[in-house]
DRENDO-1510 file (C-alpha; in Angstrom, 1 decimal, always signed):
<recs>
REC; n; res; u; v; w
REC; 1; UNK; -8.3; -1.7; +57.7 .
REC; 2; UNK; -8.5; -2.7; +54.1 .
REC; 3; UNK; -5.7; -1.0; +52.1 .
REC; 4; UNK; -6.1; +0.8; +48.6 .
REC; 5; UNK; -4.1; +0.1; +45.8 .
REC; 6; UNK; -1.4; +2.9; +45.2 .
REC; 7; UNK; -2.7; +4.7; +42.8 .
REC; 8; UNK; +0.0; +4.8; +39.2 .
REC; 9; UNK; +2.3; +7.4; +39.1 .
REC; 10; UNK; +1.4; +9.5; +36.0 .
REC; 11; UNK; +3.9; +10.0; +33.7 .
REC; 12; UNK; +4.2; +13.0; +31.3 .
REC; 13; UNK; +4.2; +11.8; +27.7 .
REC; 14; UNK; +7.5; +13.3; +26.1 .
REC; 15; UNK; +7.3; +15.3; +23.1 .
REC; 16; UNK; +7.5; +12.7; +20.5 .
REC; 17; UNK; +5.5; +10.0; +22.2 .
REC; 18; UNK; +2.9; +12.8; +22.9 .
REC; 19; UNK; +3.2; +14.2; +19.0 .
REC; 20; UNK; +2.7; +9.9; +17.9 .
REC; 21; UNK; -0.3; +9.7; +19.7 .
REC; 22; UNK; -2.2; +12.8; +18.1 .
REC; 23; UNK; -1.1; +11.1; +14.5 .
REC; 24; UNK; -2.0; +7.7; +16.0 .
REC; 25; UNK; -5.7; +9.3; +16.9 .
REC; 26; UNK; -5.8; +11.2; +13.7 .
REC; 27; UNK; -5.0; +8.5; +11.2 .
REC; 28; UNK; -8.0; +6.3; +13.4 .
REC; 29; UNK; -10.0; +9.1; +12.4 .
REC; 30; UNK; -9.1; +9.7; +8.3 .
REC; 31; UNK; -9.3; +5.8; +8.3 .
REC; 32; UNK; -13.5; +6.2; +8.9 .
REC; 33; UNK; -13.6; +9.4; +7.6 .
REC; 34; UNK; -12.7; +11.5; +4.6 .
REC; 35; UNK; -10.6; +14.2; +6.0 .
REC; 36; UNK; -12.8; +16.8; +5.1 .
REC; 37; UNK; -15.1; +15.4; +7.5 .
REC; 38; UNK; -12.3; +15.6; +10.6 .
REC; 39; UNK; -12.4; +18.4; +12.6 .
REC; 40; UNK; -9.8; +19.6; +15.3 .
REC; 41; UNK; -12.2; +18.9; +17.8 .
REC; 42; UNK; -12.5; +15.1; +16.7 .
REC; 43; UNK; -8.7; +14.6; +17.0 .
REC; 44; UNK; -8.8; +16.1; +20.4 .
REC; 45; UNK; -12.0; +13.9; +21.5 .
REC; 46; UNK; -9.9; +10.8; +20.3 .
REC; 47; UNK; -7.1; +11.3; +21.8 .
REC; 48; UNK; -8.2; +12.3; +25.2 .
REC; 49; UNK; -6.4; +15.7; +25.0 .
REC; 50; UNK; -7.8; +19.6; +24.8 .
REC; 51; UNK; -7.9; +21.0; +21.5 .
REC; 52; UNK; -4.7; +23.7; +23.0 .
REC; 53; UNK; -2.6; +21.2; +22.9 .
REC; 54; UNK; -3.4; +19.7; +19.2 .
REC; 55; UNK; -2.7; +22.8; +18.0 .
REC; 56; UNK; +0.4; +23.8; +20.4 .
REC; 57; UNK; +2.6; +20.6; +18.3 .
REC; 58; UNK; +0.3; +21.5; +14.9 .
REC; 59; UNK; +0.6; +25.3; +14.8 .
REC; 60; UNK; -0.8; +24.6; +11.3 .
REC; 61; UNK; -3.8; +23.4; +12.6 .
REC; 62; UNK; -5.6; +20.5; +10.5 .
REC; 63; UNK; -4.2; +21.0; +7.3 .
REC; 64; UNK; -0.9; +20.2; +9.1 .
REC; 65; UNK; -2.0; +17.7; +10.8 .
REC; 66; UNK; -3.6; +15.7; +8.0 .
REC; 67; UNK; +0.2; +15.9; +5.9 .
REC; 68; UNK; +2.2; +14.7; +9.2 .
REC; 69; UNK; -0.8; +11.5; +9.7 .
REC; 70; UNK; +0.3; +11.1; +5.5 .
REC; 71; UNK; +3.6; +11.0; +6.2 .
REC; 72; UNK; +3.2; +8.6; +8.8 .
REC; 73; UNK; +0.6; +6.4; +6.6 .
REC; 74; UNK; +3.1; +6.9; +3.8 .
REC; 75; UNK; +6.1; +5.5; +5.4 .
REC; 76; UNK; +3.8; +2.3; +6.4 .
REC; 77; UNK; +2.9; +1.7; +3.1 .
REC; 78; UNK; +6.4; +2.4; +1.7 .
REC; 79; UNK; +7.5; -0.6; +3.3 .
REC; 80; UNK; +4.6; -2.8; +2.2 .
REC; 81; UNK; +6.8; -4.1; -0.4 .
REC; 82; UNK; +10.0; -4.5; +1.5 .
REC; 83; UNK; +10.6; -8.5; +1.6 .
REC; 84; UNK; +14.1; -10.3; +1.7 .
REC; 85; UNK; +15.4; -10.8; -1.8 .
REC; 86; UNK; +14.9; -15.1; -1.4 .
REC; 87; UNK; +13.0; -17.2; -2.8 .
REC; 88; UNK; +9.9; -16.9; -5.6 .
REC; 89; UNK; +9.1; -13.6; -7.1 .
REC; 90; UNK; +5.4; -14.9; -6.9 .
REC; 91; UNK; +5.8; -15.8; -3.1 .
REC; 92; UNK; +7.3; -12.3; -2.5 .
REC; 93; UNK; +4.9; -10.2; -4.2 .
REC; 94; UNK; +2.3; -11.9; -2.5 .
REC; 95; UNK; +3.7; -11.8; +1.3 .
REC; 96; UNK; +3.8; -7.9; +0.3 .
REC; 97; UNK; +0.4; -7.7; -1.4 .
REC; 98; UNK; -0.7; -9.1; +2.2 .
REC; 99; UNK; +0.1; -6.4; +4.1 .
REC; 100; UNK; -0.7; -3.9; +1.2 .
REC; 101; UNK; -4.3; -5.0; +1.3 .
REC; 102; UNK; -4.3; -5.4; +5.1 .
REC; 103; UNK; -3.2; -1.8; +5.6 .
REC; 104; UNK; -6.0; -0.8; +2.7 .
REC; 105; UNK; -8.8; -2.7; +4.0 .
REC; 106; UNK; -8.1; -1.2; +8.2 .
REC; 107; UNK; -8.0; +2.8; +6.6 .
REC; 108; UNK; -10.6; +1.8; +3.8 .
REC; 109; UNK; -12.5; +5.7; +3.7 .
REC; 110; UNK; -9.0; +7.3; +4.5 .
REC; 111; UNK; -7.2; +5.1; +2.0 .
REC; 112; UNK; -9.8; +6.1; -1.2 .
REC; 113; UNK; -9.7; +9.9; +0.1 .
REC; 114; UNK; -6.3; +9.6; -0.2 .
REC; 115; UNK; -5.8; +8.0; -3.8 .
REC; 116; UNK; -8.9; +9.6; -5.4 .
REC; 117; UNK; -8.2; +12.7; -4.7 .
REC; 118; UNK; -10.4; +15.7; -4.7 .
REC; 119; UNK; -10.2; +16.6; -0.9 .
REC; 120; UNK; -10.6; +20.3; +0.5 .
REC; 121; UNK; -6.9; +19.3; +2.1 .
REC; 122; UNK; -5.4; +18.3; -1.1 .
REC; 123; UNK; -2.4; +20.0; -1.8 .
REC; 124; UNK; +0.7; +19.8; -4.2 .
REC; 125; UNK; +2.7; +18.3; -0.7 .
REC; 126; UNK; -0.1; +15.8; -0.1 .
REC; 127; UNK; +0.3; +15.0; -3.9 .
REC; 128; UNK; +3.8; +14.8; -3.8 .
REC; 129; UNK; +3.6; +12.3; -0.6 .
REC; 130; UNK; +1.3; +9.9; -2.7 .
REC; 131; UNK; +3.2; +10.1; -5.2 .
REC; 132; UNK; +6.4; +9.0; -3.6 .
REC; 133; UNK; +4.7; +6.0; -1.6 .
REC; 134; UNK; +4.2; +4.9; -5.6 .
REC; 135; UNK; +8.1; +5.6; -6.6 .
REC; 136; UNK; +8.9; +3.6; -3.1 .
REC; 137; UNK; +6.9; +0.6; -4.5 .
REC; 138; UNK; +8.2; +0.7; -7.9 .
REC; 139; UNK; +11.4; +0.4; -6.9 .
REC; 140; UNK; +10.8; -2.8; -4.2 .
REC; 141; UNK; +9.5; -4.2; -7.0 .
REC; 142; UNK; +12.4; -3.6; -9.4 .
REC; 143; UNK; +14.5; -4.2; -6.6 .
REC; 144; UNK; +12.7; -8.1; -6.3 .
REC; 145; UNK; +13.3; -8.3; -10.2 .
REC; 146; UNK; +17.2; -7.6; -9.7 .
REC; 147; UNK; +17.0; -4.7; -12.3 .
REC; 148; UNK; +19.1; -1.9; -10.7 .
REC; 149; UNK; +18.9; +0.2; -14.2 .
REC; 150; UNK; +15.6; -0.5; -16.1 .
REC; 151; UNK; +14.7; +0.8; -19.7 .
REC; 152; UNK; +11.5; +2.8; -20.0 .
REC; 153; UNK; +9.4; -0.5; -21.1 .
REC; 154; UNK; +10.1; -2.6; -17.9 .
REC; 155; UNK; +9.8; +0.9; -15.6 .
REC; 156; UNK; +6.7; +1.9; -17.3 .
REC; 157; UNK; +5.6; -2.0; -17.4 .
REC; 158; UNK; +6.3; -2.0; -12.7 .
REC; 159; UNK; +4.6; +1.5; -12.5 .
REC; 160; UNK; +1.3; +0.4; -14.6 .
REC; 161; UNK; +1.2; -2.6; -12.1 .
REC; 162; UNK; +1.3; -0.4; -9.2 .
REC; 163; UNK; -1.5; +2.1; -10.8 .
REC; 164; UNK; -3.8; -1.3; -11.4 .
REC; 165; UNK; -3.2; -2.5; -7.8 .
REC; 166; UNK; -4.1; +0.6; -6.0 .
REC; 167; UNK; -7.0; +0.7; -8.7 .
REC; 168; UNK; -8.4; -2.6; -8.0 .
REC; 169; UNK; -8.1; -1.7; -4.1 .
REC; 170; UNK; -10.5; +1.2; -4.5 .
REC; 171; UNK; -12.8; -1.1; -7.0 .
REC; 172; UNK; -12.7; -3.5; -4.1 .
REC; 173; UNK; -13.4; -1.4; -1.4 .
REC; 174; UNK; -16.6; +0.3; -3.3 .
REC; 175; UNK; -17.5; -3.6; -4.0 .
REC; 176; UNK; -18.1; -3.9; -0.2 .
REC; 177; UNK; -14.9; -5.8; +0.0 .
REC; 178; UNK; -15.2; -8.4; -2.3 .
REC; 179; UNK; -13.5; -10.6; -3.7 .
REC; 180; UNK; -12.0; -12.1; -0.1 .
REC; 181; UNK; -8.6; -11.0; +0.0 .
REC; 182; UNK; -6.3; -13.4; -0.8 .
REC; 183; UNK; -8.2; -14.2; -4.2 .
REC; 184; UNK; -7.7; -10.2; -4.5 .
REC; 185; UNK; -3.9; -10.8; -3.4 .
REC; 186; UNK; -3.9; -14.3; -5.8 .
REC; 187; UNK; -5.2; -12.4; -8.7 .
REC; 188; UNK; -3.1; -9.1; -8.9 .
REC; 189; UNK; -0.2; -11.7; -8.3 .
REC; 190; UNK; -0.8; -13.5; -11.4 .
REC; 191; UNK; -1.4; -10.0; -13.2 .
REC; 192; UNK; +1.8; -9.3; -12.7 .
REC; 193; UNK; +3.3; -12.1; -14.3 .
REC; 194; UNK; +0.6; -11.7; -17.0 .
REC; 195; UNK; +1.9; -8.4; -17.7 .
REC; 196; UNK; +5.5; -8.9; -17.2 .
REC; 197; UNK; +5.0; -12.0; -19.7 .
REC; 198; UNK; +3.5; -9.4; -22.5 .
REC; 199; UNK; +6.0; -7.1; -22.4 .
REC; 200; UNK; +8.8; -9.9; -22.9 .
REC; 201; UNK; +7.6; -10.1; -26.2 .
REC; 202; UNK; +9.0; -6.9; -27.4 .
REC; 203; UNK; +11.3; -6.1; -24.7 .
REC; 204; UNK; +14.8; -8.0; -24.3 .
REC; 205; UNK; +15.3; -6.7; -20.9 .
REC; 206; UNK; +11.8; -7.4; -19.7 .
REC; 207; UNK; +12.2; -11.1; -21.5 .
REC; 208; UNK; +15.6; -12.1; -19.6 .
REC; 209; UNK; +13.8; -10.5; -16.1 .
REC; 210; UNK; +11.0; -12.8; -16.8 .
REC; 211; UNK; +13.2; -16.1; -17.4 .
REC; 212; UNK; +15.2; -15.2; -14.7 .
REC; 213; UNK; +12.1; -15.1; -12.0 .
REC; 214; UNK; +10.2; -18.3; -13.7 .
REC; 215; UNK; +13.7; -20.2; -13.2 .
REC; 216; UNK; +13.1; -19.9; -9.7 .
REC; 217; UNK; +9.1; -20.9; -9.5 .
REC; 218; UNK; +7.7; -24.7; -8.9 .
REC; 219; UNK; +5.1; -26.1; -10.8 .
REC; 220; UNK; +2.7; -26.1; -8.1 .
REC; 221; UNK; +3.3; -22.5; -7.2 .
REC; 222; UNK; +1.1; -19.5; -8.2 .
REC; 223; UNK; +3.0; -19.4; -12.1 .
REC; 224; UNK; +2.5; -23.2; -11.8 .
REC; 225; UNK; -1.2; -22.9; -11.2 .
REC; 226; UNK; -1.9; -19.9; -14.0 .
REC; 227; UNK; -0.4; -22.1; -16.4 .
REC; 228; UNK; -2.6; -24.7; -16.1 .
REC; 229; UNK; -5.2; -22.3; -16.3 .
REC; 230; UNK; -4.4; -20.0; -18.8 .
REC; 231; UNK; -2.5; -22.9; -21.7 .
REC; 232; UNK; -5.5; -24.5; -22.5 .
REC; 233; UNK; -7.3; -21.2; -23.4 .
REC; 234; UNK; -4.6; -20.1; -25.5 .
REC; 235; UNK; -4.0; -23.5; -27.3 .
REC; 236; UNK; -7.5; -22.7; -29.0 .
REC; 237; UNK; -5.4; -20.1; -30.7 .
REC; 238; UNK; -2.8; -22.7; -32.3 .
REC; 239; UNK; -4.1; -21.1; -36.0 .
REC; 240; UNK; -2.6; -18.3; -35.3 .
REC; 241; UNK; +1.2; -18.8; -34.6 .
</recs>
C-alpha cells in the first residue's frame, strides 16, 4: 500500500503576523490601484481571508486600513536614505536613490496616489504621514552632509531637492518609465551637487558643506564626470566674470 504524505500541520497565524499579511495584501493592492479603487472585498480576495476578519483587526474599515498600509509604506521609504556615513556623498546618495526609485517604480499607481494627492481617503493623518517620510529624508540627507544644526538656506536648499526627486519620480512614472533608472538615479545625483554648488555662492555654511563633500570625491566619480561636462559649457561664459 502506497503511503500518503502527512498532510502540514496548520498553524494559526498570530495576531501580528496575521495583522502583516492584510497590510502586506493591501499595499499589493494600492501599488496597482489608486485607493479609491480598493474595496474591502479586494483586500480580503488577496489575502485569502473573509472580509469578518479584515474588519475584526481594522474596526475602521478601509479608511483604516489604507493609513496603517501608509505607515508601513512610510517606514520603508524612511529608510531609503539611511546609508553608513563612509565614503562619497555622490556614492551615498546614489546607493539610496536606488532603492528610492526601486520602491517607486514596484507601487508606481499607489506611489502617485499617494504624493499627488486628491484621494477620497485623503486625510490630515495621511498628510501628516507624507509629510514626515519627507522630514525623515531631509534629515538622512543632512545627516550625510554632517550638518547637525543647518541655517534656513542649506535646510530649505535639502528640502527643495527632496520636492524635485519625488517630482521627477511622478514625471517618470507618467513618461512610461523613462529615462531607465539609473540615468534617473545619475541625474538627480548630479542635481544635487548642482544645487548644493548654487547655493555656496551666497551661503557660508552651504559653501564649507560643499568643500567638505568634494574633498572626498575622485575625478572619475559622478562630480568627476559632471565636471567634465558641465566646464566647457560654462567657459563660454568667461566674459562675464
Amino acid at each position: 500500500m502506497t503511503s500518503q504524505a502527512p498532510t502540514p500541520a496548520y498553524r494559526r497565524l498570530s495576531v501580528e503576523e496575521r495583522r502583516s499579511q492584510l497590510l502586506d495584501a493591501a499595499l499589493s493592492l494600492f501599488a496597482q490601484r489608486a485607493p479609491e479603487e480598493v474595496s474591502l472585498d479586494d483586500v480580503a480576495e488577496a489575502a485569502g481571508v473573509s472580509r469578518p476578519l479584515v474588519y475584526r483587526y481594522f474596526p475602521g474599515g478601509k479608511q483604516q486600513l489604507y493609513e496603517a498600509a501608509l505607515r508601513s509604506a512610510a517606514e520603508e521609504l524612511e529608510q531609503c536614505f539611511a546609508e553608513p556615513p563612509q565614503g562619497p556623498l555622490t556614492q551615498r546618495l546614489g546607493r539610496a536613490l536606488d532603492r528610492y526609485l526601486a520602491f517607486v517604480d514596484e507601487h508606481d499607481a499607489g506611489f502617485s496616489a499617494l504624493l499627488q494627492g486628491g484621494s477620497v481617503v485623503e486625510t490630515s493623518r495621511t498628510t501628516a504621514i507624507v509629510d514626515g517620510v519627507r522630514r525623515a529624508a531631509a534629515q538622512h540627507i543632512l545627516d550625510h552632509l554632517a550638518v547637525r544644526d543647518p541655517g534656513p538656506r542649506l535646510r530649505m536648499t535639502v528640502r527643495m531637492w527632496i520636492t524635485a526627486v519625488e517630482a521627477a519620480s511622478l514625471i517618470w512614472l507618467d513618461e512610461d518609465k523613462e529615462p531607465p533608472l539609473d540615468e534617473l538615479r545619475d541625474w538627480l545625483v548630479e542635481q544635487f551637487v548642482a544645487t548644493l554648488a548654487a547655493g555656496a555662492g551666497r551661503d557660508a555654511q552651504t559653501a564649507a558643506v560643499v568643500k567638505a563633500a568634494l574633498a572626498m570625491e575622485t575625478a572619475d566619480g559622478a562630480v568627476g564626470s559632471l565636471a567634465r561636462r558641465v566646464v566647457p559649457v560654462l567657459g563660454d561664459a568667461a566674459h562675464l566674470l
